[in-house]
Structures are given as C-alpha cells and as structure tokens.
C-alpha positions in Angstrom: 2.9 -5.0 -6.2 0.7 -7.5 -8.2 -2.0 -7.6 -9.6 -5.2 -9.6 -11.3 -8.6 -9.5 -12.4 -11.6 -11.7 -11.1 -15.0 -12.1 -13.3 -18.5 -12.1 -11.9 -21.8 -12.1 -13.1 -21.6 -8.3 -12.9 -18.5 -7.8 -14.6 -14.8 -7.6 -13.2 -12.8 -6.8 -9.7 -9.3 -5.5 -10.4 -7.2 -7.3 -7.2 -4.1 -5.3 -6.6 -2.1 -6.6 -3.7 2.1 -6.0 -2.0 3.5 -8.2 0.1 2.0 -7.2 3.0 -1.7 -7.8 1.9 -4.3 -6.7 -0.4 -4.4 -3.1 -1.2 -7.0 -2.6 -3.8 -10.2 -4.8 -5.0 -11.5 -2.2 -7.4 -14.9 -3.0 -9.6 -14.3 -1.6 -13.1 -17.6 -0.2 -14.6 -15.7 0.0 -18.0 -13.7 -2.2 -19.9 -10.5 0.4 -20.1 -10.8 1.1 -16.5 -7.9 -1.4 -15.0 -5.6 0.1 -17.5 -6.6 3.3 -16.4 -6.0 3.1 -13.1 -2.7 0.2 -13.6 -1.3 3.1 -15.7 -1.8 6.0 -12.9 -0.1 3.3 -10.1 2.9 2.6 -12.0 3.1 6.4 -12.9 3.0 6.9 -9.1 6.1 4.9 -8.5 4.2 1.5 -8.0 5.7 -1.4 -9.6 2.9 -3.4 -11.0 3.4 -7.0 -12.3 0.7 -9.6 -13.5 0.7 -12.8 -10.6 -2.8 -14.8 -11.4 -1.0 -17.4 -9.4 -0.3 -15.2 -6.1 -4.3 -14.4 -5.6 -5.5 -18.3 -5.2 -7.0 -17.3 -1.9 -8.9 -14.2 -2.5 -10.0 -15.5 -5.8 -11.4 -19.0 -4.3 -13.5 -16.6 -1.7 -14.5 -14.5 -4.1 -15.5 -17.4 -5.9 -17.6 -19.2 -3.2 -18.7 -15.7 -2.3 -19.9 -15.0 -6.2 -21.7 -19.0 -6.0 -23.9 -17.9 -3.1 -21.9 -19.6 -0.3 -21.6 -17.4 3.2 -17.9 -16.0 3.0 -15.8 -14.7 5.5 -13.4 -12.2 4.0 -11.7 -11.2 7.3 -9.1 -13.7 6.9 -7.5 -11.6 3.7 -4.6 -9.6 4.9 -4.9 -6.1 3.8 -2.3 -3.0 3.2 -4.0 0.4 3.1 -2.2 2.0 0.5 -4.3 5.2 0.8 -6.3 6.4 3.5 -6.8 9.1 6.2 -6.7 7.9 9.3 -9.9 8.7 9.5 -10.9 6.6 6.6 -8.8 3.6 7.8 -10.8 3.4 11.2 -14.3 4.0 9.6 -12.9 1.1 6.7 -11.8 -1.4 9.7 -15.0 -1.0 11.6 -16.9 -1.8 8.6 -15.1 -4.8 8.0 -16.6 -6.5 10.8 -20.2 -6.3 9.5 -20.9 -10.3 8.8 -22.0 -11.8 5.5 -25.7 -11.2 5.3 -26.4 -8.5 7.7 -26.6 -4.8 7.5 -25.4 -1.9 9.5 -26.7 2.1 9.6 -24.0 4.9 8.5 -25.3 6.2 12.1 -24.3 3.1 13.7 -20.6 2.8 12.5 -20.6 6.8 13.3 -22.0 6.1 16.7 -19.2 3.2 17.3 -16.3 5.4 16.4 -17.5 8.8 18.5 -18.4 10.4 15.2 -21.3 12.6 15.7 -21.4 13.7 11.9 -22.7 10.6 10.0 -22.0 11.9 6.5 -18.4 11.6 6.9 -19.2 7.9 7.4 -20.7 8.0 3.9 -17.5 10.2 2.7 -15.2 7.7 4.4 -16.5 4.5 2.5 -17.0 6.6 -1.1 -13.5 6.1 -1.0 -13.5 2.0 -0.1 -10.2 0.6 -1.9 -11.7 -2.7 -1.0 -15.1 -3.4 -2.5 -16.8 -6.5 -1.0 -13.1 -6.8 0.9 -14.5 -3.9 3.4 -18.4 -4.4 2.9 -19.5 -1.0 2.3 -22.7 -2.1 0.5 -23.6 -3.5 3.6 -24.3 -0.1 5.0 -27.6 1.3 4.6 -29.8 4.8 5.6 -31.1 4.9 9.1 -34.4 3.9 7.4 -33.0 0.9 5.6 -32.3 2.6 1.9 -29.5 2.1 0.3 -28.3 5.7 0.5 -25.3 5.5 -1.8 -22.6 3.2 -3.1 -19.2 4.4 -5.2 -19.9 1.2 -7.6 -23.5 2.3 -8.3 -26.7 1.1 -6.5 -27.6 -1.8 -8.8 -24.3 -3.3 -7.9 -25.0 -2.3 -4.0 -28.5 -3.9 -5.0 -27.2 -6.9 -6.4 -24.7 -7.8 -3.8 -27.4 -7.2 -0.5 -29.6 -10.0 -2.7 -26.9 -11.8 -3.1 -25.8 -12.4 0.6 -30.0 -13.0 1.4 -30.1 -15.7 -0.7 -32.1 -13.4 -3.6 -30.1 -13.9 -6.7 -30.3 -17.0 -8.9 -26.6 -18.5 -8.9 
C-alpha cells in the first residue's frame, strides 16, 4: 500500500491507497495524526511506502475540487479495506450523491430497505473516504447538518464549498 498527503485550506487529507484502489482519504485534525494512524497500519501487517508520484489523479481532483471547480470523484477506484457489509452498501449508495447537492440520512436508509435511520449515521461515522464517499453531503430530514466524523465546521465548510460559498 502507498500512501500521501494532500493540503487544503483546512488542513491535510492522508490518501492511503493498494493496487486495487484507494482505501483510505483520512482528514487529520492534528499534526501527529498520519503517523498515528501509518504506525497502527503497518503494525496490522500493512506495508506502507511513500508514492507522491502514484496519487497524480486523486490529487489533481482534489485539487480542482479544493479550487471551486464541480468534481466528479466516482471515477477513483476504491478498495474497502474495512467495512461491514453493511457499511460498504450505505458507503456506495452515498457515493452517488453529485457535487453540490444534498441527500437525507432517511433517504439513503429508505433506498437501501433500512427502516432505522441512525444506522445510516453509524454507517458513514465510519467513512474511510472523506469527500471520496461524500458523507458531508448528508443532512437531517430538516436540512441540519446532524453530524460529521471530521467536525461540523469542516462538514460546514465543504457544503459552502460545492454552493459556490467560500472565497477560493
């Protein structure tokens, strides 16, 4: 596995990614955070080496993405690397919420039979792929931002961000 690091105007994405696609696009809310979590995946039996070179593509979207340009990030291949089942179906309906718009946690629960919407919530606190699988663009059935594993400012900040709301 490889990995890298992309800078934004709220900080850095750890991109951690096998051969088969990306597995991890992590926001780190403190500067020792990557080497946390780098340290926990090679003590899991990961090997982990440092490939800027071998994330061109995700880092060019998530440069247009970071410049205010309307980015498509379905075209990444990814490799759940953790993940109910479960989690993996609630994560890949997600995906397909477009740049820009917004979906209710009752709405994804409705499209995959769920009747209990909190497990929606549950499902995408544990999003291995921030902006990757757009959790922040699910919102309360009243339009509130309900809750985000990043924080709410970032939630916040990216919602702006895809209206057009936050000065590039």
């Amino acid at each position: 596995m490889y990995y890298t690091q992309v800078s934004f105007p709220m900080g850095k994405i750890l991109l951690i990614k096998s051969n088969k696609g990306l597995s991890i696009a992590k926001y780190l809310k403190a500067p020792n955070e990557a080497g946390k979590l780098l340290s926990f995946l090679k003590n899991s039996s990961f090997t982990l080496k440092e490939n800027d070179k071998l994330f061109k593509p995700e880092k060019e979207l998530f440069y247009e993405y970071f410049n205010g340009k309307q980015t498509d990030f379905t075209c990444v291949p990814i490799d759940f690397i953790s993940g109910t089942p479960f989690q993996k179906k609630v994560w890949l309906e997600t995906r397909k919420i477009p740049y820009g718009k917004t979906e209710a946690y009752k709405s994804i629960g409705e499209k995959l039979g769920q009747k209990g919407f909190q497990s929606i919530g549950q499902a995408l606190s544990r999003n291995p792929l921030i902006i990757i699988v757009p959790c922040h663009r699910v919102l309360k059935s009243d339009g509130t931002l309900g809750g985000f594993s990043a924080g709410l400012k970032l939630k916040d900040y990216l919602l702006r961000l895809e209206q057009g709301n936050v000065p590039i």
